[in-house]
N, C-alpha and C positions, 0 to 999 in steps of 0.2 A: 152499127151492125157488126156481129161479131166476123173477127178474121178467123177461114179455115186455110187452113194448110195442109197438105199428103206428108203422108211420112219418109218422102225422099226431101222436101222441103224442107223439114227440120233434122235431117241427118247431118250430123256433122262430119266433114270431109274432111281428109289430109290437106294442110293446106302445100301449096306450089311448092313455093321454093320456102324454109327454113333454115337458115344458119346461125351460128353461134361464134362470136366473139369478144373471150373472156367473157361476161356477165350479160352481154346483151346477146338478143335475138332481134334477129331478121327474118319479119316471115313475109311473103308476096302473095301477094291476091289479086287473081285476074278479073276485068270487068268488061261484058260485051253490051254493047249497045243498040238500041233497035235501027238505030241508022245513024251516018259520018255525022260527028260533033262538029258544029262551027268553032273556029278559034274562037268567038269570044264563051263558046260555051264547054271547050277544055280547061279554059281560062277559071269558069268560075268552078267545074268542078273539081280544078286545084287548089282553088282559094279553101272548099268543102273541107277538101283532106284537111287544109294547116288549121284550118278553122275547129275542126275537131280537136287536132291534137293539143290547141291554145288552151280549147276548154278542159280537157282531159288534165292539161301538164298543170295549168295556172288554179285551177278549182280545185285540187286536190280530195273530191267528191267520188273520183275515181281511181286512189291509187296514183302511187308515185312512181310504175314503172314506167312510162313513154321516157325515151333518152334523147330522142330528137327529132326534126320535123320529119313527116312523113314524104320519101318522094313520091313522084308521079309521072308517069310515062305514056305516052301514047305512040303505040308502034302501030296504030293503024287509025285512023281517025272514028274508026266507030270499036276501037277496041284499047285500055288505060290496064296500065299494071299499075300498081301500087304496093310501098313497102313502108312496112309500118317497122321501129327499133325501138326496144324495150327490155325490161328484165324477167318479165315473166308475160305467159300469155291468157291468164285467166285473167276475169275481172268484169265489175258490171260495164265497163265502155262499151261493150259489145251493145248493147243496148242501145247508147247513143251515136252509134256509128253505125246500125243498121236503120235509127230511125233517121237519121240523116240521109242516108243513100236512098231511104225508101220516098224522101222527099224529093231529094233529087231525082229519082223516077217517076213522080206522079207527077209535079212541075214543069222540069227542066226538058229530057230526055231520056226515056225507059232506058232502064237498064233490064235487058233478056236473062242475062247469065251473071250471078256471082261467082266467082269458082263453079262448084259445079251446083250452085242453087240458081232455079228458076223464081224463088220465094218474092223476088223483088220485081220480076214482070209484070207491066202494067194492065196488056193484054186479056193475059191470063188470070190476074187478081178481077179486072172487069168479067171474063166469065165466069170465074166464083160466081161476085155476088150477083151477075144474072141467077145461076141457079138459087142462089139462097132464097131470092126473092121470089122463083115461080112457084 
């Protein structure tokens, strides 16, 4: 079935916090959750993050900018910052880093809010395709 999205879903936003030192960037991406993570399930959507960046940094399928593992934080248990370090911010990883998170929310635990995208709500991706289907 195909995926619809609104076109606030595919807007792309400023992201949070971006900094710059010498050749790298740091940019921060905030993540809301539908409800408090268990430890062991911050746990594994920290493993998510490094897991991405292993495949990103080691496959060289996507660019050789990542300059190091990604952290991760949780300042609230149903809400994870994340900073990704790099040399540039374009690139196809975006791709595997949203089909990863989008896994992680239809699995693990919804994620409501990317930054400011709802794109990854599970909720509301089930209301889609209620409507698609009636």
């Amino acid at each position: 079935m195909k995926q619809s999205y609104t076109l606030n879903d595919l807007t792309t936003w400023s992201i949070d916090v971006q900094t710059k030192d010498g050749q790298i960037i740091a940019h921060t991406h905030t993540v809301q959750f539908m409800r408090p993570l268990t430890t062991t399930e911050q746990q594994r959507f920290n493993r998510l993050m490094v897991s991405f960046y292993d495949v990103v940094y080691f496959s060289h399928r996507f660019g050789d900018g990542f300059q190091a593992e990604p952290t991760v934080v949780f300042t609230t248990a149903d809400k994870a910052i994340y900073t990704l370090y790099q040399r540039g911010l374009p690139g196809p990883w975006k791709d595997l880093l949203f089909a990863m998170l989008a896994t992680f929310s239809a699995e693990v635990v919804g994620i409501v809010r990317h930054d400011h995208s709802q794109a990854l709500n599970p909720t509301r991706l089930s209301a889609l395709m209620t409507e698609q289907i009636i």
